[in-house]
N, C-alpha and C positions, 0 to 999 in steps of 0.2 A: 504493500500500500504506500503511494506517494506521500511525502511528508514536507514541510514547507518551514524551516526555521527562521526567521530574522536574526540579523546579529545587532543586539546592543552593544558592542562594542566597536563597531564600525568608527572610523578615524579621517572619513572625510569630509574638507577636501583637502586633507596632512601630503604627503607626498610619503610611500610607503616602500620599504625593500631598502637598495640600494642603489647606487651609481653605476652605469656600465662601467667593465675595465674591459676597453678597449672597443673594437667596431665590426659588430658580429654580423650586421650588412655586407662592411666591405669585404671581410674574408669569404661569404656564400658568393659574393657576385663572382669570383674567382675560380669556383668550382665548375667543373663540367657541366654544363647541360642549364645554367642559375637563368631561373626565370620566373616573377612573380607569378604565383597560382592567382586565380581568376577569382574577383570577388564580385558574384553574383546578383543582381536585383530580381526579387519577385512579386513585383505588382499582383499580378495575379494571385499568387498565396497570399499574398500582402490582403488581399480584398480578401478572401476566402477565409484568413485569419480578423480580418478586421481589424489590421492596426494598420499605421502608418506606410509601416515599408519593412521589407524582410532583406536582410542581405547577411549572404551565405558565403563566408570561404572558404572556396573549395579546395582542401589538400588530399583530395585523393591522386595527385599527382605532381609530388612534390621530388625534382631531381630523377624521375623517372620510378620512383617508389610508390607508395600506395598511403602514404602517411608524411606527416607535419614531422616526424622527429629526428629523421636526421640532419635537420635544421640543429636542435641540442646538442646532439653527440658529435658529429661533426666541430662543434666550437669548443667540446672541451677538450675533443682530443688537439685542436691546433694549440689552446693555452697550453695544455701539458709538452706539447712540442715545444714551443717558448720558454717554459723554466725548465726543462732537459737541455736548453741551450743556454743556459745562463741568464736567461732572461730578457734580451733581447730579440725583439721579431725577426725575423731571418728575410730578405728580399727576395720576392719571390712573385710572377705575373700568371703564373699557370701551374698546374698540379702534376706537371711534368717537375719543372724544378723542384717542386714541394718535396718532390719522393727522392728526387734527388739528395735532397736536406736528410729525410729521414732519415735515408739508406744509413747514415753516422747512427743512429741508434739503433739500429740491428746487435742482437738478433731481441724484437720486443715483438710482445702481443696483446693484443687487447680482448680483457673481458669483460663479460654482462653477466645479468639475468632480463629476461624479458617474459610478456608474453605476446609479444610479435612484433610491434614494428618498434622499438626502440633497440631492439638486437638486430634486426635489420640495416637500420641506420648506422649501427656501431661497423656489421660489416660493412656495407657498402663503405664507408669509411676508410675501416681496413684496405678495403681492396686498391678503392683509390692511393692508398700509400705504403703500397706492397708490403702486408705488413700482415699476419695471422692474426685470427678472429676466433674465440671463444665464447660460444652464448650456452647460456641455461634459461633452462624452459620448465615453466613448472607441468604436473600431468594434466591430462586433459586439452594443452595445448592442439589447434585442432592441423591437421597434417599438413592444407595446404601455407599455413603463416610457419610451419618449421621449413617446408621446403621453400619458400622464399627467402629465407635466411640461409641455408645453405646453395642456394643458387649463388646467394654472392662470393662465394668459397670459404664462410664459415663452418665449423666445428659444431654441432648443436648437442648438447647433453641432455634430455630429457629426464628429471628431477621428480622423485615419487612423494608430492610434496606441495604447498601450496606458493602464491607468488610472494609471500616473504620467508618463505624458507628455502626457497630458489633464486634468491636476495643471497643469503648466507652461506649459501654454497658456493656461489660465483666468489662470493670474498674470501671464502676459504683458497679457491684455486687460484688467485690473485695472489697472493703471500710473496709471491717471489719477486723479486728487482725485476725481475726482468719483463712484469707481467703489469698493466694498466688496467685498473679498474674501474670500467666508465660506465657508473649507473646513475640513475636519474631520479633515485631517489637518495635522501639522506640520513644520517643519523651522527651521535655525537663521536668525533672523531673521525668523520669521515663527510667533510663538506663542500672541498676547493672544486670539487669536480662538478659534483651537482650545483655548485652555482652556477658553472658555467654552463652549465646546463639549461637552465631558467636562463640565463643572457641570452644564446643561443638563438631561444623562441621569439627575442624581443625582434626579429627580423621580420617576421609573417605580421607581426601587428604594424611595424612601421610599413612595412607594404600598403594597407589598409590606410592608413594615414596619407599617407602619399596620392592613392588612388583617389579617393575621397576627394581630397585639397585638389588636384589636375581637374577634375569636375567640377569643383565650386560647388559640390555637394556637403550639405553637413553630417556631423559625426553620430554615429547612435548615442538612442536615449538610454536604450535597455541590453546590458552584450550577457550572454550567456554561454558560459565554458565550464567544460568538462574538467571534473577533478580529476580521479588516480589516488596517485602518489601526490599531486597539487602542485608538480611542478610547472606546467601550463598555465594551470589559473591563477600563480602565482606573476608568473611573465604580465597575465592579462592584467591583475592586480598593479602590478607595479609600473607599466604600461599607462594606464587611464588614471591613476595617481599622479601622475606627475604635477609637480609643483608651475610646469608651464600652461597646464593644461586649463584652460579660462571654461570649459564645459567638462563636467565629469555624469560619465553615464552611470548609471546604476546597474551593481555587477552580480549575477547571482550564479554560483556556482550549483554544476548538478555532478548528481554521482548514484551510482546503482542501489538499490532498499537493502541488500544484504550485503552492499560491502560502504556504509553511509561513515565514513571516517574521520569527513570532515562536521559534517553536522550532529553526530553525536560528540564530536569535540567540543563544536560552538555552544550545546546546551551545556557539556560538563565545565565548560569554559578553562579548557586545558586540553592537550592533547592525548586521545586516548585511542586503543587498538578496536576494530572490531572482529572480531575471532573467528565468523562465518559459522557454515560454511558459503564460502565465494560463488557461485553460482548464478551470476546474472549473462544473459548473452553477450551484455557489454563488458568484454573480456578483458579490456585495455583499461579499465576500469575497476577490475576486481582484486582492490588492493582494501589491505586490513589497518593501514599506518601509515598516516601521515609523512613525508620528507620532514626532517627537521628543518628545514631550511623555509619549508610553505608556510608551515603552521602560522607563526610571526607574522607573516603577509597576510594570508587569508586572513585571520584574525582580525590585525587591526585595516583592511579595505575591502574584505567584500560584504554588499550589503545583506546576502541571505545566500544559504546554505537547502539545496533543494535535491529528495531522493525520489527516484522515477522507478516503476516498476517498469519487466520487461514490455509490457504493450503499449507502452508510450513511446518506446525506442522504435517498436515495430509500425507503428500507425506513421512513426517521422519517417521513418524511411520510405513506407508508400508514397507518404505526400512527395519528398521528394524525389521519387521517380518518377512522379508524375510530372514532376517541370524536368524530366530530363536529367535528372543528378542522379549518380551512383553513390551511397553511402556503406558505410558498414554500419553494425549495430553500437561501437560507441562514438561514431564520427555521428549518427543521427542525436545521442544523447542534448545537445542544447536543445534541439525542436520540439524533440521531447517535453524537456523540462517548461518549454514557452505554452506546448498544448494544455501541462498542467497549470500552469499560471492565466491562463486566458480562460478557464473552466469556473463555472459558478462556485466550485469548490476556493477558489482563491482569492476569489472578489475583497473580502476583507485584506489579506496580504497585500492586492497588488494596491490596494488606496491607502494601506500606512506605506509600503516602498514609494509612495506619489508618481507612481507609475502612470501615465496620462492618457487620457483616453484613445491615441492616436500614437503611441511610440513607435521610434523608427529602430529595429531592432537588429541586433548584429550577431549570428548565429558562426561556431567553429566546425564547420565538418569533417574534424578530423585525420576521417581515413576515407579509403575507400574499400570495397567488398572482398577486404581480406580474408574472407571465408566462403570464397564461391557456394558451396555448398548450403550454408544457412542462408547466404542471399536467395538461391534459387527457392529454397523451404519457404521463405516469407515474402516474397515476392512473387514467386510463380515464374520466375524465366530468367535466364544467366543475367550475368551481369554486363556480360562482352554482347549480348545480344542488340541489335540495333530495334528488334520488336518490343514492344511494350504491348 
């Protein structure tokens, strides 16, 4: 059952997070294939929903991936490249020379845990700088998001175990010098990575900004991003916080009924685990704990903490194959959580968030149908199909 929390302890319009260190724009534009994903208007659901205006960005084809994240992993592994060199950025115009650079730290490898496109990301990474790839996948992971990980010539270990104990396993196999642990979530004593992690993302939202401003279009009233681990919605957080920012939209994060980690933190007003078990279809989503590094963010800047059951995730995904978009089950998660908000059931909520009768709404899709298979279940026809 959907659940809708407010946070009293929201902190804006404070400026929340951090400071970028460094410019995680300019090193993506660098990489092979950098080209903003396409941020969508839909009048038409716009009408259909009855608000203002819907706009959806699309990362289901991000650097030739099916997800937003190796936008993260990508950036922390170039800062860890940086302090292996002393600390200085190395000059460099293309990912030919990059690997040339690396080639000096051989022989190194990079590990994760995931449960699918943020081990993705990690290899494609790898690959880009000839460099081994080690991912852990908790069970249940579904066959095609592991063999997309080892297409990129990753190592996949399949973990009899949930996705924070498939967390603990990667760091166990990390111990060595020679081995990079680039996960994207955090905990105490383990944080330099995952921050750069969350900078990483701050790329897809200036995109947004950018696009926006070239139109003379204005900024959303209402953005809704998918939690996790929080390291997204922390980006989105600290993103729309900023102390330049002369309009701040109201941010409400969603996350799955049985893995709600963020919103039962915001009621205990502390961060706390939830045990599961994990089982929602939105897979990318079935984390029990917080990143140490979100909580703090979330905390003091988003304005409400919102769980979705699986039919919410499924009805966003119709909708948006019906304008033609491909989602997965937790790239549809914000439309989700907006179907909930816009429901009789929310009417109170959405008039304390002063949510207006016409908001112009800014949706994250994630991923795309990294699980051909349940797309085809919930939708009734591939995803590569040009028939609807």
């Amino acid at each position: 059952m959907s659940e809708l929390h407010l946070n009293p302890r929201v902190d804006s319009p404070a400026a929340v997070g951090w400071p970028l260190d460094g410019d995680p724009r300019a090193f993506h534009r660098r990489l092979p294939g950098y080209r903003p994903t396409p941020l969508h208007r839909l009048p038409d659901l716009a009408a259909q929903l009855n608000v203002g205006g819907v706009l959806i960005k699309d990362e289901s084809d991000r650097f030739g991936l099916p997800a937003f994240k190796v936008l993260g992993a990508s950036w922390a592994v170039y800062r860890e490249i940086i302090n292996a060199l002393g600390g200085e950025e190395p000059a460099w115009q293309d990912i030919d020379e990059l690997r040339e650079i690396v080639a000096d730290l051989k022989p190194l490898r990079l590990v994760t845990a995931t449960d699918g496109n943020h081990g993705r990301g990690v290899a494609r990474t790898a690959a880009w700088l000839g460099l081994e790839a080690i991912v852990f996948v908790p069970a249940g992971t579904v066959a095609a998001r592991i063999a997309g990980i080892e297409a990129e010539g990753a190592t996949v270990h399949v973990i009899d175990g949930s996705y924070d104990e498939t967390v603990c396993r990667a760091a166990e196999a990390a111990a060595d010098e020679r081995a990079w642990l680039i996960q994207d979530t955090s905990w105490s004593g383990y944080e330099e990575i995952p921050r750069r992690v969350i900078e990483g993302y701050s790329t897809l939202f200036r995109e947004i900004d950018e696009e926006l401003e070239a139109a003379s279009e204005p900024p959303p009233d209402l953005v809704l991003v998918q939690i996790g681990v929080g390291s997204l919605a922390a980006a989105a957080v600290m993103h729309y916080r900023a102390k330049a920012k002369a309009k701040q939209p109201r941010i409400v994060g969603v996350e799955p009924t049985d893995a709600a980690c963020a919103l039962e933190s915001a009621k205990a007003g502390s961060s706390v685990t939830v045990t599961g078990p994990h089982e929602s279809i939105m897979a990318g989503l079935n984390c029990g704990t917080l990143a140490s590094l979100a909580w703090p963010v979330l905390s003091a800047g988003m304005d409400a903490f919102l769980s979705i059951d699986d039919d919410l995730s499924r009805q966003a995904m119709r909708l948006m194959a019906d304008c033609g978009l491909v989602t997965g089950e937790s790239g549809a998660a914000g439309l989700g959580g907006l179907l909930y908000l816009l429901s009789p059931e929310a009417a109170d909520a959405r008039q304390r968030l002063r949510i207006g009768p016409d908001p112009r709404v800014l949706i994250i899709s994630t991923e795309g149908a990294t699980d051909p298979v349940s797309y085809r279940r919930i939708l009734g026809f591939d995803p590569a199909s040009p028939c609807r």
